[in-house]
C-alpha beads as a LAMMPS data file, in Angstrom:
LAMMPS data file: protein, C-alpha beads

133 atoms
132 bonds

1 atom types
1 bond types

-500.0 500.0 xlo xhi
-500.0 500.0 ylo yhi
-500.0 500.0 zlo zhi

Masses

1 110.0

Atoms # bond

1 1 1 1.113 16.065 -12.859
2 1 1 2.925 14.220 -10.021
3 1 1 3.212 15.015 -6.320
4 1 1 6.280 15.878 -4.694
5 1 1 8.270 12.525 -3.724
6 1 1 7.716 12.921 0.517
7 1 1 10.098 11.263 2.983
8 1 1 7.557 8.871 3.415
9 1 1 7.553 7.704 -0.087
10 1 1 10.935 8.331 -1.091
11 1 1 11.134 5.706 2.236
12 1 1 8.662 3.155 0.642
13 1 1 10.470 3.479 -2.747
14 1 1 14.325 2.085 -0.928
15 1 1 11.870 -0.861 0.620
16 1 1 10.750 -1.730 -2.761
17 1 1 14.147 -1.424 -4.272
18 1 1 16.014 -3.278 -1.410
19 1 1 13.333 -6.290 -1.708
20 1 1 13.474 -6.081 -5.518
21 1 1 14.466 -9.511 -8.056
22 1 1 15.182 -10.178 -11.474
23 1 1 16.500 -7.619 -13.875
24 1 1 16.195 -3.609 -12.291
25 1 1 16.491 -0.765 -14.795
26 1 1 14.858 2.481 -13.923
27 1 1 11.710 1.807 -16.637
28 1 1 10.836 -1.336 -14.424
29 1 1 11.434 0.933 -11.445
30 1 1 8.964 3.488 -12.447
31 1 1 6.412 1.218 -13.289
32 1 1 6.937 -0.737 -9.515
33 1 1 6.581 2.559 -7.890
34 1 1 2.985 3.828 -9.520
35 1 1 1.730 0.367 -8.640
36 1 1 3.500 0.638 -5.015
37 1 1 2.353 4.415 -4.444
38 1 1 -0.332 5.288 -7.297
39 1 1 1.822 8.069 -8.527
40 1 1 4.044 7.985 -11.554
41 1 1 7.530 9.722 -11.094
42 1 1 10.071 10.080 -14.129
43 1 1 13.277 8.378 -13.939
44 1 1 14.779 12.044 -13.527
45 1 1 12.436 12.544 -10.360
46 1 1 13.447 9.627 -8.775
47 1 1 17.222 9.568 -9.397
48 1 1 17.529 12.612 -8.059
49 1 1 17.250 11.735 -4.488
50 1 1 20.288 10.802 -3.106
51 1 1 18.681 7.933 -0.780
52 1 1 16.966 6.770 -4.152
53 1 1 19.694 7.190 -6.303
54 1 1 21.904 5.013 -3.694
55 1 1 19.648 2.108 -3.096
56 1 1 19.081 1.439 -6.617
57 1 1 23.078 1.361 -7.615
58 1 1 23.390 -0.922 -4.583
59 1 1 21.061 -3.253 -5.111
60 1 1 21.690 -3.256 -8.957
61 1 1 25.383 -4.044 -7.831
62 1 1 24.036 -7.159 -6.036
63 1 1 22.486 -8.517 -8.451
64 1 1 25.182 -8.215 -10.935
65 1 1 27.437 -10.232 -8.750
66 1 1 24.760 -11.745 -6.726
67 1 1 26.078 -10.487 -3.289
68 1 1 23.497 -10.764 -0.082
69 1 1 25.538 -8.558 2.066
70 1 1 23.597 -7.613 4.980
71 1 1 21.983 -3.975 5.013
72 1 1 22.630 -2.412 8.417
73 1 1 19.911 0.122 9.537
74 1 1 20.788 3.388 10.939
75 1 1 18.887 4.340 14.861
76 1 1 16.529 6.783 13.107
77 1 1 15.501 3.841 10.314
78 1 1 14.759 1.607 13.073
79 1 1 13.112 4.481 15.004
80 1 1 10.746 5.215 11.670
81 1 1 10.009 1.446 11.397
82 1 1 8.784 0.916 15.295
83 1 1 6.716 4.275 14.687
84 1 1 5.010 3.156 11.782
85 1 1 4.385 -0.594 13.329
86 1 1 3.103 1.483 16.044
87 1 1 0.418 3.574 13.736
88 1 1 -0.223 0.346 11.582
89 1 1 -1.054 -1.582 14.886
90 1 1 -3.530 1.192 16.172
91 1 1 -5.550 0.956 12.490
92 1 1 -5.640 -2.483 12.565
93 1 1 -7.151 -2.477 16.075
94 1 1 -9.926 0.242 14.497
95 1 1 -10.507 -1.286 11.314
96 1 1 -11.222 -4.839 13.201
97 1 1 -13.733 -2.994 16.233
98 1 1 -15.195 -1.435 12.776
99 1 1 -15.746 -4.807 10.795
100 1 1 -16.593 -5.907 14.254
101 1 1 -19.471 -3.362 14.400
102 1 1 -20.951 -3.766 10.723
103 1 1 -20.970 -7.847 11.565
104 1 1 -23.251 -6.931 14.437
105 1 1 -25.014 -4.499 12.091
106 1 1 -25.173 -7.086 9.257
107 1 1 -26.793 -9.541 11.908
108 1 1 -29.482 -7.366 12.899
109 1 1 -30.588 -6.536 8.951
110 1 1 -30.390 -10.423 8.690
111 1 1 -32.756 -11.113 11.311
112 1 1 -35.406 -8.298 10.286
113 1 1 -35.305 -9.590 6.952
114 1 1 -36.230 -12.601 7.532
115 1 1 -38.712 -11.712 10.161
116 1 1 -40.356 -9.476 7.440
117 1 1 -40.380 -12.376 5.081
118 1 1 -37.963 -10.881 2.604
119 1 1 -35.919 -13.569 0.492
120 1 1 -32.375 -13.235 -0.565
121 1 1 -33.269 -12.844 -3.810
122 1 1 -35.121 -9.413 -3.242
123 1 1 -32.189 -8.663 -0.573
124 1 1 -29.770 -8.614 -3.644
125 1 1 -32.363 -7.054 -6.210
126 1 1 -30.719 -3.735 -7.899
127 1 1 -31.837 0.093 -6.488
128 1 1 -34.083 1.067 -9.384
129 1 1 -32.898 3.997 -11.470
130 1 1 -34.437 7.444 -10.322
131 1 1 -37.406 8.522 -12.949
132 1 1 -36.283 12.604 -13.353
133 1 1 -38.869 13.190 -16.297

Bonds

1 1 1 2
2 1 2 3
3 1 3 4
4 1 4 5
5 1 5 6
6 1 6 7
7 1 7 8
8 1 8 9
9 1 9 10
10 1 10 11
11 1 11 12
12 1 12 13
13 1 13 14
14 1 14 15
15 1 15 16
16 1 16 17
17 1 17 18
18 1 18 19
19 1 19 20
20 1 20 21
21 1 21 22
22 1 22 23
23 1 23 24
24 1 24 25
25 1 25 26
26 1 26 27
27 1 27 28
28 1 28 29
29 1 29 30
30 1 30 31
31 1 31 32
32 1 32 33
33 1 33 34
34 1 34 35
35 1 35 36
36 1 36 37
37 1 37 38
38 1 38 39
39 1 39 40
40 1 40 41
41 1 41 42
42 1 42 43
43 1 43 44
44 1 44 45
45 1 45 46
46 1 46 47
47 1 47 48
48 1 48 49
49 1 49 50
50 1 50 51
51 1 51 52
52 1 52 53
53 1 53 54
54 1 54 55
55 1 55 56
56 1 56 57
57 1 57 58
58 1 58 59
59 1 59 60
60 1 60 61
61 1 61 62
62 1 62 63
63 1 63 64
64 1 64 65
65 1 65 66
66 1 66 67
67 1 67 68
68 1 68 69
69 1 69 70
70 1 70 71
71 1 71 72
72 1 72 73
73 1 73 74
74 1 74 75
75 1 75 76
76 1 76 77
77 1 77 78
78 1 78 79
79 1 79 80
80 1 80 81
81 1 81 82
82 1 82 83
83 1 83 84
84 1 84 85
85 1 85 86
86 1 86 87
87 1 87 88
88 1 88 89
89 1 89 90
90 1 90 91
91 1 91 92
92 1 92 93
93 1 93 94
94 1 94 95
95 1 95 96
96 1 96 97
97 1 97 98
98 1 98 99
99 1 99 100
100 1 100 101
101 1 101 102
102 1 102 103
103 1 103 104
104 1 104 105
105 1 105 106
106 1 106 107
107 1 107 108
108 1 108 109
109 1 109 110
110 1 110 111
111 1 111 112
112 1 112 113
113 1 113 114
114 1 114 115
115 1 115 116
116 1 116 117
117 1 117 118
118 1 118 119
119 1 119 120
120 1 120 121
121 1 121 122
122 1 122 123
123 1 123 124
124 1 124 125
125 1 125 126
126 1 126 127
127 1 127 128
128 1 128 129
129 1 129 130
130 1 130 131
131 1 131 132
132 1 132 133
């Protein structure tokens, strides 16, 4: 059973239909989106959003004639975009102190290992399987 299509994803979904080339029909649309979002959504699901609905006769009227007109973005798109940069800056910053962290981490195991002789060999050796008899 699918989720519920959230603004958030219904927002993702115009992205991927705005950026989209080649040939659109809703079956290649519904495969884009469960790679895209990891959910699969009927045809019926997703036309029935308005925003959805809209992009998708839009941009499949551009490439019919193969118009580029320029999308304009409302105040609250633009908002929603500088908010997410915003979030997507503040995880990058903690995801690079973390790899930061387990590269100090990895250094220290280095250095032990080879201080207690250990050779990359038995570094990389498999966990044994438990014995429960």
């Amino acid at each position: 059973m699918s989720r519920h299509l959230t603004p958030d994803a219904i927002d993702a979904i115009v992205v991927l239909i705005e950026k989209w080339e080649g040939k659109l029909s809703w079956p290649l649309l519904v495969n884009a989106v469960f790679l895209v979002i990891g959910s699969k959504y009927s045809r019926q699901t997703l036309s029935s959003k308005a925003k959805i609905q809209a992009a998708f006769d839009e941009r499949k009227q551009q490439l019919k004639t193969g118009s580029k007109a320029p999308k304009y973005y409302t105040t609250r798109e633009v908002d929603l975009a500088l908010q997410q940069l915003e979030r997507l800056k503040l995880e990058n910053k903690a995801l690079k102190k973390e790899r930061d962290t387990l590269l100090g981490q990895i250094s220290i195991w280095s250095y032990n290992a080879a201080i207690k002789g250990l050779s990359e060999r038995e570094l990389n050796a498999p966990i044994p399987s438990a014995n429960r008899k």
